[in-house]
C-alpha positions as CSV (number, residue, x, y, z in Angstrom):
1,X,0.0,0.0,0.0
2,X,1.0,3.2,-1.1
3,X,1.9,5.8,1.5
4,X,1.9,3.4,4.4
5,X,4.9,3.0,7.2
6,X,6.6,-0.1,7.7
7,X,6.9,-0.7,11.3
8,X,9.9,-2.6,10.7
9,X,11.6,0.6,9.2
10,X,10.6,2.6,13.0
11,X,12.1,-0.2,15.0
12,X,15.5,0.0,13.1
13,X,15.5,4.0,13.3
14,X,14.9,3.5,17.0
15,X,17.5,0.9,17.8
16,X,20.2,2.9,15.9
17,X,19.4,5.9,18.3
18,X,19.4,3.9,21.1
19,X,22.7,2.6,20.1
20,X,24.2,5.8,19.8
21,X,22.8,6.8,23.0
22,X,24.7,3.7,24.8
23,X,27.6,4.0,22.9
24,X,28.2,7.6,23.4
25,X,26.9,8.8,27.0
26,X,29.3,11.6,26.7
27,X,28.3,14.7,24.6
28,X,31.0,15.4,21.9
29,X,31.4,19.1,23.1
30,X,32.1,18.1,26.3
31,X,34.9,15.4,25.0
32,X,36.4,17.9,23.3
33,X,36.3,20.3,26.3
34,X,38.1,17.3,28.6
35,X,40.7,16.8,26.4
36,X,41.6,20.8,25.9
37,X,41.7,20.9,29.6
38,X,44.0,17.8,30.2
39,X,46.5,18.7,27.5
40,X,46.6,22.3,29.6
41,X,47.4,20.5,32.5
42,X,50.0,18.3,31.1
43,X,52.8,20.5,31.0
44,X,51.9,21.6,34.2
45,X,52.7,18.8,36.1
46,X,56.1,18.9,34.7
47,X,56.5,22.1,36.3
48,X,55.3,21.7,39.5
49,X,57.8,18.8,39.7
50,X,60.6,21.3,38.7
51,X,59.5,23.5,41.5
52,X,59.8,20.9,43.8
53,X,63.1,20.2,42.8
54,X,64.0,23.8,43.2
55,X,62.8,24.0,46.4
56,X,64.2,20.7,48.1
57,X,67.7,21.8,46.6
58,X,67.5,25.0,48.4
59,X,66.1,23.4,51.4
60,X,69.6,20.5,50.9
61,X,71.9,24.0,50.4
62,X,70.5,26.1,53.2
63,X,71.4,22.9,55.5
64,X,74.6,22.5,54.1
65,X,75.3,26.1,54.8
66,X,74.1,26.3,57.8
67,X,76.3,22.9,59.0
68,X,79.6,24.7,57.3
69,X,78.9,27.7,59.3
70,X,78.3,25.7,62.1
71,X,81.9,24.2,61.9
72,X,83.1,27.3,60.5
73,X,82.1,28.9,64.2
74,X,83.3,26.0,65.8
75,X,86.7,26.1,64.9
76,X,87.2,29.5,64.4
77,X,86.1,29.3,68.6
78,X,88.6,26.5,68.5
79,X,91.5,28.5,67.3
80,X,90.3,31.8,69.8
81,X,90.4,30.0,72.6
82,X,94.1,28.2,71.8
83,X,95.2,31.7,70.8
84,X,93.9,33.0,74.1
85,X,95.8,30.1,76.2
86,X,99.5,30.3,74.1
87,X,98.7,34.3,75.3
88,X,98.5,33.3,78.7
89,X,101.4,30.8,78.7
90,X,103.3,33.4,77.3
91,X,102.5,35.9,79.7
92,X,102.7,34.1,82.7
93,X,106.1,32.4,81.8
94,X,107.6,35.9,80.7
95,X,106.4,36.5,85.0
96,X,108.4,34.0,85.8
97,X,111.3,35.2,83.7
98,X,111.2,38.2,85.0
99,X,111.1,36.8,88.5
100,X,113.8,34.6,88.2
101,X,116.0,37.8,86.3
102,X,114.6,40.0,89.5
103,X,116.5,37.1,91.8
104,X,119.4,37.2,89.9
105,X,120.0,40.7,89.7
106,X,119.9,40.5,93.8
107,X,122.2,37.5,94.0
108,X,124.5,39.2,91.9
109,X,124.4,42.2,94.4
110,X,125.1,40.3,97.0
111,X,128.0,38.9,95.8
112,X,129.4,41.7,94.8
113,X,129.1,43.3,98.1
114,X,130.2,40.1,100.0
115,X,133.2,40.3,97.4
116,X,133.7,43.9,97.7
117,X,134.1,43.5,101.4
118,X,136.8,40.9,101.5
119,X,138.7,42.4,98.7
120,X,138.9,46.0,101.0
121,X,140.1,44.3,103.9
122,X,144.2,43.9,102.3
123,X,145.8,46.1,100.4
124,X,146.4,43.5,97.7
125,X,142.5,42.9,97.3
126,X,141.6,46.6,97.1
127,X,144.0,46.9,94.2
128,X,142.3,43.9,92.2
129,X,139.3,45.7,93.3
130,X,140.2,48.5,91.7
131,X,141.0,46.6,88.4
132,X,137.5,44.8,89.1
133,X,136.0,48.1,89.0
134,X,137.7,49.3,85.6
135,X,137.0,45.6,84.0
136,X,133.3,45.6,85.0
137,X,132.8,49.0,83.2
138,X,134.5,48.1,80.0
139,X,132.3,45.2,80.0
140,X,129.7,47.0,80.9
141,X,128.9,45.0,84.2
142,X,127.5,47.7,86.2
143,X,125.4,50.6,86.0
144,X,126.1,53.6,85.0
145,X,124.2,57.5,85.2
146,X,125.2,60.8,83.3
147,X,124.5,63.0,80.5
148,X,124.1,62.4,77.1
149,X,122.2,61.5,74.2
150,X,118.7,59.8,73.6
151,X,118.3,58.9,70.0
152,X,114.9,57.6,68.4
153,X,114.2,55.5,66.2
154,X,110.2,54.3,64.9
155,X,108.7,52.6,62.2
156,X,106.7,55.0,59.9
157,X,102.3,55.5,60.1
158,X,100.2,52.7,58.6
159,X,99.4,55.9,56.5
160,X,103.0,56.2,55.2
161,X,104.4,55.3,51.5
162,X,107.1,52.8,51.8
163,X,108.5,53.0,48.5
164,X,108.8,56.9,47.8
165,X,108.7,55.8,43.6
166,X,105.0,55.0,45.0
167,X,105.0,51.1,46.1
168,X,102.8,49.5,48.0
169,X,102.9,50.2,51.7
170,X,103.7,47.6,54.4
171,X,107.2,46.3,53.1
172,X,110.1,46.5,54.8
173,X,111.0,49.6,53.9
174,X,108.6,51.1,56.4
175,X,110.0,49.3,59.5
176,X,113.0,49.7,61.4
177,X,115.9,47.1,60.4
178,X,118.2,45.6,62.7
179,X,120.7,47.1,60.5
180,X,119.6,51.1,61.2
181,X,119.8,49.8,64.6
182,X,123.6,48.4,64.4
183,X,124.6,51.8,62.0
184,X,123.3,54.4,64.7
185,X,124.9,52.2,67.6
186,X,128.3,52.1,65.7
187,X,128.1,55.9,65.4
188,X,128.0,56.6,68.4
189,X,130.5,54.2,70.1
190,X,132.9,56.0,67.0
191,X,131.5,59.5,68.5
192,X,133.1,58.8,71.9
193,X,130.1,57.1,73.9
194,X,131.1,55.5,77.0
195,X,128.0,53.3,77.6
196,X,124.9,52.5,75.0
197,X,122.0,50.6,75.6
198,X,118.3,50.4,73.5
199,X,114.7,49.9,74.5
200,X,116.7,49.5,78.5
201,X,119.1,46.8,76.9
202,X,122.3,47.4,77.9
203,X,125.4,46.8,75.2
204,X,128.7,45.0,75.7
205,X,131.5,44.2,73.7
206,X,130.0,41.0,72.5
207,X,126.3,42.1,72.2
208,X,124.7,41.4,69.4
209,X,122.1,43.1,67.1
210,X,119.6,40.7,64.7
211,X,116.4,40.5,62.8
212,X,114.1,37.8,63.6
213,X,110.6,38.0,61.7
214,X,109.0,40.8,62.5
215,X,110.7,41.9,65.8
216,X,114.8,43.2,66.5
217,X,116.7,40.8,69.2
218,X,119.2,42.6,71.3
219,X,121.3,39.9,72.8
220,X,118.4,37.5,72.1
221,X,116.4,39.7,73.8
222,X,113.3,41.2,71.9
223,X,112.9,45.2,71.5
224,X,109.8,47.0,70.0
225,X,109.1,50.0,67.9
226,X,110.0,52.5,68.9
227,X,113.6,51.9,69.5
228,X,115.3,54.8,72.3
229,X,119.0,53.9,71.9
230,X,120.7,55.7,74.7
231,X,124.5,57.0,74.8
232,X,126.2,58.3,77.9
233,X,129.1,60.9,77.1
234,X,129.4,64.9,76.6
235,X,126.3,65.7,74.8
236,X,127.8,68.6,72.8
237,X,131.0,66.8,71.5
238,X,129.0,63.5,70.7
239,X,126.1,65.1,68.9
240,X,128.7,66.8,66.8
241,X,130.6,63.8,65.9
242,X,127.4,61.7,65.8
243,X,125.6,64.1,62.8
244,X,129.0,64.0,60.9
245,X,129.6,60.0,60.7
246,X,128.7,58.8,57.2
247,X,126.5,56.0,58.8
248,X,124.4,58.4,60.3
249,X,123.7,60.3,57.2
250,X,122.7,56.8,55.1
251,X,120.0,56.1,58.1
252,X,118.8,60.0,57.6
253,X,118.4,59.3,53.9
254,X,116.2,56.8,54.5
255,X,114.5,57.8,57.1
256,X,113.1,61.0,54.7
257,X,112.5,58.7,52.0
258,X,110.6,56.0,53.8
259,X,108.4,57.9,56.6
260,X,110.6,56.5,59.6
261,X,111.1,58.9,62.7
262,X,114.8,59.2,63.4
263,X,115.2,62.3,65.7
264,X,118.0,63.0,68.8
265,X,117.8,64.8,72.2
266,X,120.5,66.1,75.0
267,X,119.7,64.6,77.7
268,X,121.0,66.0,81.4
269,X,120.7,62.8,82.8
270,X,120.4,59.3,81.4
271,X,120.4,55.9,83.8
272,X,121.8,52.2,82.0
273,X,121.1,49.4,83.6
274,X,124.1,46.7,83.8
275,X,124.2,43.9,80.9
276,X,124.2,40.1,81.2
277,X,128.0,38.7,82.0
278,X,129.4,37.4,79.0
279,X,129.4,33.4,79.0
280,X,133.0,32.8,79.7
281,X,135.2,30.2,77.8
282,X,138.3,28.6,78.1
283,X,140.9,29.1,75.1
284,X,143.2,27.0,74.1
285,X,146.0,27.4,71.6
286,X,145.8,26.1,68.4
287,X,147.5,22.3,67.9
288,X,147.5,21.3,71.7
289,X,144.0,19.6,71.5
290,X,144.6,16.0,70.5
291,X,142.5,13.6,68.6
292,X,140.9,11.7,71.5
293,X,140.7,8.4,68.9
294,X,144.5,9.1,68.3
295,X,147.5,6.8,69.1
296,X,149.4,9.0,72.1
297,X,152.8,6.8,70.8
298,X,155.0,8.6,68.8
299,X,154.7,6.7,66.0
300,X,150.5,6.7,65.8
């Protein structure tokens, strides 16, 4: 019949929207919707990780910092407190040497007056005591007071140019050398001093003036900045002959040229203390020592 419907046609229709519905329960729009949003959030994740990273490394330095500043502290207290103690050693055993020089310079006295006394008693003694007396000053064994000159020298400022071509400062140039010391001391033995002595270290014939690092040893004895060398004699005659010696001049020069303070004074009254004795020796002449290993026959 023309015009009619089939009803087998209606059921197909149906059961192919029906298996569209069950196939698909998701509207496209919304698919497409899902998948822009997950491939946004895909390269996020990657991030986020990185920032994780970051932050854990930072968190893994800031403890390693703070654990190398902790040792850092540490040993830097460490090395205070063991400078601290070597300064207190230092200290309390230069006491002790001063003590135990304080003793000695008594002992001394009392043997001299104990030998003083016994020597006056005879005639015979009081003339070795008289050559005592005269030894022991040319040795420089006793004290001595009187007039004459106080020279002074000092390292330059921290300010000061140590190389007047215009070098860098803190070189050697700027400090005081053993040698200025031993030029100026020369001088004024040459200029007629009868007794010297720096910093209140008094000089005998076999003193000795050196450099050790940073500081000058006077008879092994250190001396510091500024250095007072002291000369008993006329003033007049040995500041005249002192300003004329050559050596004199040379330390002058250098003192201008290098900032160093090298300046001299009259002095009314100066006071020298008495040196150590010289360690005494026995000479013997040359060719009477023998070989202790050696045949004492003739023939060996």
């Amino acid at each position: 019949m023309t015009g009619s419907r089939r009803p087998g046609g209606v059921r197909s229709l149906g059961a192919s929207l029906l298996d569209d519905v069950l196939a698909e329960t998701l509207d496209p729009a919304y698919a497409q919707a899902a998948a822009a949003r997950a491939a946004r959030e895909e390269p996020v994740r990657p991030r986020r990780r990185g920032q994780v990273l970051v932050a854990l490394t930072m968190v893994v330095a800031g403890l390693l910092i703070a654990v190398t500043y902790n040792q850092a502290a540490a040993k830097e207290k460490g090395r205070q407190e063991i400078r601290t103690a070597l300064v207190r050693d230092i200290q309390d055993e230069s006491a002790l040497s001063d003590d135990l020089a304080a003793q000695l310079e008594d002992l001394r006295a009392e043997v001299g007056r104990t030998s003083d006394d016994l020597l006056a008693a005879t005639a015979v003694g009081q003339r070795a005591l008289d050559a005592l007396a005269r030894a022991e000053q040319g040795t420089a064994a006793v004290a001595v007071t009187g007039p004459g000159l106080l020279v002074t020298l000092a390292n330059a400022e921290a300010d000061a140019d140590d190389d007047p071509v215009g070098g860098s400062s803190g070189t050697s140039g700027s400090r005081v050398q053993d040698g200025d010391l031993q030029k100026v001391v020369n001088a004024l033995w040459a200029s007629g001093a009868e007794a010297v002595s720096i910093n209140g270290q008094r000089l005998g014939p076999t003193s000795a003036i050196r450099f050790a690092g940073e500081a000058v040893l006077v008879d092994f004895r250190p001396v510091t900045n500024p250095y007072e060398i002291s000369a008993i004699g006329e003033p007049d005659e040995l500041a005249a002959a002192f300003l004329l010696d050559p050596e004199v001049r040379s330390v002058a020069w250098v003192s201008k040229n290098y900032g160093l303070r090298f300046d001299f004074a009259k002095e009314d009254e100066l006071s020298l203390p008495a040196a150590s004795p010289p360690e005494l020796r026995s000479a013997e002449p040359l060719g009477t020592r023998r070989n202790p290993g050696a045949d004492p026959s003739p023939g060996g």
